[in-house]
C-alpha positions as CSV (number, residue, x, y, z in Angstrom):
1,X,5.4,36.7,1.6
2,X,8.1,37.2,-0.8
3,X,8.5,36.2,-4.3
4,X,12.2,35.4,-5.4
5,X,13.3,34.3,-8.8
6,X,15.4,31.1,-8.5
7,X,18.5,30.4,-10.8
8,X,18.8,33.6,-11.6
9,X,22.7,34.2,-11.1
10,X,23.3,31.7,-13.5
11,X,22.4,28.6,-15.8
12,X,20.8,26.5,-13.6
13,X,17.2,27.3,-15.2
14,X,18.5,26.2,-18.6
15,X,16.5,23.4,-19.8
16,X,14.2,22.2,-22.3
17,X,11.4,22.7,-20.3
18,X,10.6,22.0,-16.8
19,X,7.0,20.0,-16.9
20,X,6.9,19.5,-12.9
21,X,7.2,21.2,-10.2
22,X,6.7,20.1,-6.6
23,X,7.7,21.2,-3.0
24,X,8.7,18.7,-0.6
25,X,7.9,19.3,2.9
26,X,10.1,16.9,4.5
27,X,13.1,17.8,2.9
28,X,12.0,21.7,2.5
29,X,12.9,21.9,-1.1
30,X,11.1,22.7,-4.6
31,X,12.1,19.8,-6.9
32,X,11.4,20.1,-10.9
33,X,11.4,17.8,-13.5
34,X,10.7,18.0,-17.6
35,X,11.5,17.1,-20.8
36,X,15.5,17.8,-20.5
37,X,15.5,14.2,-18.6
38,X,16.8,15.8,-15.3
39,X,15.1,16.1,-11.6
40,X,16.7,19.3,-9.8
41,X,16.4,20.0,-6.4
42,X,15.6,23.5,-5.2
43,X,16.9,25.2,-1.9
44,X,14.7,28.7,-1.6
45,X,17.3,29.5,1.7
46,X,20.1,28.7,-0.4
47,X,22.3,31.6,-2.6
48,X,23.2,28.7,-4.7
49,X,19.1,27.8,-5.2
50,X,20.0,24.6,-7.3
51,X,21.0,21.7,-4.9
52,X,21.2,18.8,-6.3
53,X,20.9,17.4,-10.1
54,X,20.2,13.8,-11.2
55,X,19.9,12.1,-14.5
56,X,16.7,10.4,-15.6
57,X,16.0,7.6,-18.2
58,X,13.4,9.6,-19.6
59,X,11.3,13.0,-19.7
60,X,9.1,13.5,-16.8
61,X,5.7,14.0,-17.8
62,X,4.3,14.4,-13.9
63,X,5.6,14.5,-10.6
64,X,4.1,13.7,-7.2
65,X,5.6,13.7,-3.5
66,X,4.9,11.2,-0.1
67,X,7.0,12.4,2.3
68,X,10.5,11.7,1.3
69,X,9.7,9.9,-1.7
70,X,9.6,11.4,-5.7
71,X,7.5,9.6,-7.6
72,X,8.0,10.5,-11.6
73,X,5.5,9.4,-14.7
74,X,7.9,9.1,-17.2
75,X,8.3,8.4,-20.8
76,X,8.3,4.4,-22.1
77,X,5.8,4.1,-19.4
78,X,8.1,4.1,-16.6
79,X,7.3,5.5,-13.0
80,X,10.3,5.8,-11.2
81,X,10.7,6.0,-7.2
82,X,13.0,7.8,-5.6
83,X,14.2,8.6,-2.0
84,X,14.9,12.3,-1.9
85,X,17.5,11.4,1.0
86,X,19.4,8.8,-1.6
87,X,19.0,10.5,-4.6
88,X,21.8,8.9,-6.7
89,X,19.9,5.4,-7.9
90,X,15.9,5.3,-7.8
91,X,14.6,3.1,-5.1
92,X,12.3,2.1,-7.7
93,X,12.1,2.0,-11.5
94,X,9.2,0.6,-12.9
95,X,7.2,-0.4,-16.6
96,X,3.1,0.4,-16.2
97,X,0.9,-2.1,-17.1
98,X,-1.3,0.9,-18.7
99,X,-0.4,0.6,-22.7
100,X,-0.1,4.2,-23.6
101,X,1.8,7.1,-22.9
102,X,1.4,8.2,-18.7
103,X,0.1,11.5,-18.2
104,X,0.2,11.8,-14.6
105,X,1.0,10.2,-11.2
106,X,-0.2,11.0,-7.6
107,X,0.8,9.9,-4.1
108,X,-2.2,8.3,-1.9
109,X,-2.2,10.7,1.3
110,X,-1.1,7.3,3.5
111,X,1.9,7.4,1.5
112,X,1.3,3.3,0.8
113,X,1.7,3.5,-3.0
114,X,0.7,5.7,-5.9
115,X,-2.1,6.3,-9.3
116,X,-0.8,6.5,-12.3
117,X,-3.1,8.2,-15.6
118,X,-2.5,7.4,-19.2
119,X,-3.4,9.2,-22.6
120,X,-6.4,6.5,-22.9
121,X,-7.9,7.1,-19.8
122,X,-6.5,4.5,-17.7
123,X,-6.2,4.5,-14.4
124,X,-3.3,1.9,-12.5
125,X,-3.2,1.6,-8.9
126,X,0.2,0.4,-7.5
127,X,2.0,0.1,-4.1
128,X,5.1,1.3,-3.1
129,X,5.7,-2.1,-1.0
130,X,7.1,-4.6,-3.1
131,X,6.2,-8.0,-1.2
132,X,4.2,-11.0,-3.0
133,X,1.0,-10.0,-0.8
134,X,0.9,-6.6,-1.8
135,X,1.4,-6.1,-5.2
136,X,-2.2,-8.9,-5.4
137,X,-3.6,-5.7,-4.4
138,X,-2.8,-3.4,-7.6
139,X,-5.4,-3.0,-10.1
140,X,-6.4,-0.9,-13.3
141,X,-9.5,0.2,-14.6
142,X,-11.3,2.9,-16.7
């Protein structure tokens, strides 16, 4: 293995924290998140590591990745969805129905939709297919 420091020939990794961290397999790339309200994608095979930066409403509190989607926990209680192919606008920008702060989001392994945490204890099950007859299926509980 080898262990290489990332950002290092510049100011890339100047931030106000980086919260989230995630590799993507389908894209093979690192992509970070955190409280500076930017998502940065990460090219280990690159010189230039730092790929791509995008702009986000809010700081990330937690990250999770299905295939080619990013799937961010945000602050105001948004979760926003994004295509790592189509970076530019979120495919998806959504409010929780959880009342308090998210604390963290994960991917189901079919890749069909996502769980989302809050602060309280919370738990919010939602589905990445926006149709009538599947969004009946989303839930909370604690």
């Amino acid at each position: 293995g080898e262990v290489r420091e990332l950002g290092c020939h510049g100011k890339e990794l100047e931030s106000s924290g980086i919260k989230c961290i995630e590799y993507c397999h389908a894209a093979k790339l690192f992509v970070s998140a955190g409280w500076d309200q930017k998502m940065k994608l990460w090219d280990p095979r690159a010189l230039n590591a730092c790929s791509d930066s995008i702009n986000l409403k809010g700081r990330s509190y937690s990250m999770s990745i299905s295939g080619n989607r990013i799937v961010l926990a945000t602050s105001g209680r948004y979760v926003t969805i994004h295509d790592i192919r189509k970076l530019a606008t979120p495919e998806q920008v959504r409010e929780s129905s959880l009342q308090n702060m998210l604390r963290i989001v994960r991917c189901f392994p079919n890749k069909h939709g996502y769980a989302v945490g809050s602060c309280e204890g919370r738990i919010a099950i939602e589905y990445f297919d926006v149709s009538e007859q599947i969004q009946k299926k989303k839930y909370a509980f604690k």
